[in-house]
N, C-alpha and C positions, 0 to 999 in steps of 0.2 A: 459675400453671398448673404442673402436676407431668409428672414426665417419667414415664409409665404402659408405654410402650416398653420401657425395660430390664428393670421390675418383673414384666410381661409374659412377658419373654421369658424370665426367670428361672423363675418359675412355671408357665410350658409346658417347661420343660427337666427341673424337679424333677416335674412328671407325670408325663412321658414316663417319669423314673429310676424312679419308684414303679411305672408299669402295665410295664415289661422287669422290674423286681422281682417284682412278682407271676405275671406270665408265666412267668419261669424257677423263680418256688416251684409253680407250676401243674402242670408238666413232670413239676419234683422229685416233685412229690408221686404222679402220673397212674404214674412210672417207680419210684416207691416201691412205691405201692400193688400195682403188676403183680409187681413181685421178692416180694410179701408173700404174696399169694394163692396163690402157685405153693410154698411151702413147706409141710414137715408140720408137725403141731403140735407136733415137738420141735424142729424147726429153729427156727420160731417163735418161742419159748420159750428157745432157746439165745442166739437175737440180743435179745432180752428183756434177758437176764441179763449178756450181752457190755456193753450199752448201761447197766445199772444200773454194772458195774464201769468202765465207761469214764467215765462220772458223775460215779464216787465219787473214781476218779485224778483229774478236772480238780480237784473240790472238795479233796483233800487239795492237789496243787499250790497249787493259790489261797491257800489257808489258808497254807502255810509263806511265800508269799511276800506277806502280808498283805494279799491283794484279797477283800476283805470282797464287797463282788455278785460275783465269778464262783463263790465259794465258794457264796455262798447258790444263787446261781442255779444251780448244777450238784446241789446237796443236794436242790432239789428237784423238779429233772429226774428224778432216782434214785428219788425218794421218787413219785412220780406212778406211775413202774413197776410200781414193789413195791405200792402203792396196789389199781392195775388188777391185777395177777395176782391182788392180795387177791380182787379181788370178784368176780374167775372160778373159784375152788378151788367144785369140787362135791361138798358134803360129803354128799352120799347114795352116791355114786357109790366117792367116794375115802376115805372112812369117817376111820378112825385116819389114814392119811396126809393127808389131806387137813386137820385138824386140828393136825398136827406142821408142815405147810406153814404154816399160818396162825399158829401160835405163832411160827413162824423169822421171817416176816413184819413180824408186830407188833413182836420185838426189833429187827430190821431199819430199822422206822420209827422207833422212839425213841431208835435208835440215832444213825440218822443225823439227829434232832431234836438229840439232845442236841449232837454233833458240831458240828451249824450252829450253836446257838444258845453257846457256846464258843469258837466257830473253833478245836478241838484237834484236829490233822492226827493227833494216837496216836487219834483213838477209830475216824477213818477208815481208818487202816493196820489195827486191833483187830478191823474188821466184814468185812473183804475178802475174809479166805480164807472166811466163811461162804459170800458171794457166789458166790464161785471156789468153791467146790465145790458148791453148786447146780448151777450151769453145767455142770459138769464130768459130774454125774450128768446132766443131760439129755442132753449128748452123748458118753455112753456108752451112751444106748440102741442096741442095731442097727438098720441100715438099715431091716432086714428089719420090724423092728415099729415103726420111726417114724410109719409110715402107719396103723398099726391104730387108729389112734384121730382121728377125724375130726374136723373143726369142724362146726357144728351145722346140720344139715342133710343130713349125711353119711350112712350106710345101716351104717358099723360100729360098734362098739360102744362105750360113749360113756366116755372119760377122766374124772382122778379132776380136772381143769382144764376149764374149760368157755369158751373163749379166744370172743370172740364178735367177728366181720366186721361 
């Protein structure tokens, strides 16, 4: 006869940890999602671009200090970003710019391909200031016209990014 008690008790302990885990991703996510819809679309878009460079630092980090998975894994945290923004550029709308966004974009990807696929922290320090100046242009929009441009649904007039809820 096996002692089912301990193995029991073990497995209602490690439940419990996983449903307070999910619980508090629940939360994260209910008080994500509320900080997210209450932004314009260049706030958005600024935490976007915040979030590819914050990425791309854990990925060079990793990389100098030879952690092969947090490297990859941050390369393609980055790379999903620039992914998504790719598939919301609306080129009817944002014509030439919207086509120089998706050029920067695609370098962007196989930048940071090649970067992982290497582990060389220069091609990640080489892509940054592109990043950082993306960034940099969205929030230098003014105030005043970060709202002029809606997410989809919206009644004004539609951006050359078409960011979709």
């Amino acid at each position: 006869m096996t002692d089912t008690g301990k193995e029991g008790t073990t497995m209602a302990a490690n439940a419990y940890q996983r449903s307070a885990y999910r619980s508090t991703s629940t939360v994260n996510q209910a008080y994500r999602s509320a900080e997210i819809e209450g932004l314009s679309q260049r706030d958005l878009l600024v935490k976007l671009f915040e979030g590819i460079e914050r990425f791309l630092g854990l990925a060079r980090s990793a990389m100098e200090a030879k952690q092969i998975e947090p490297a990859h894994e941050n390369c393609i945290k980055a790379r999903a970003i620039i992914m998504e923004l790719l598939s919301t550029l609306n080129f009817e709308q944002g014509g030439d710019i919207a086509k120089q966004l998706r050029d920067l974009y695609l370098y962007l990807l196989s930048s940071i391909s090649e970067a992982n696929l290497r582990k060389d922290p220069a091609m990640i320090t080489a892509i940054l200031p592109v990043v950082t100046t993306l960034c940099s242009a969205w929030r230098d929009i003014p105030a005043e016209e970060a709202n002029t441009t809606s997410l989809p649904g919206g009644t004004q007039r539609t951006s050359l990014v078409n960011l979709r809820t």
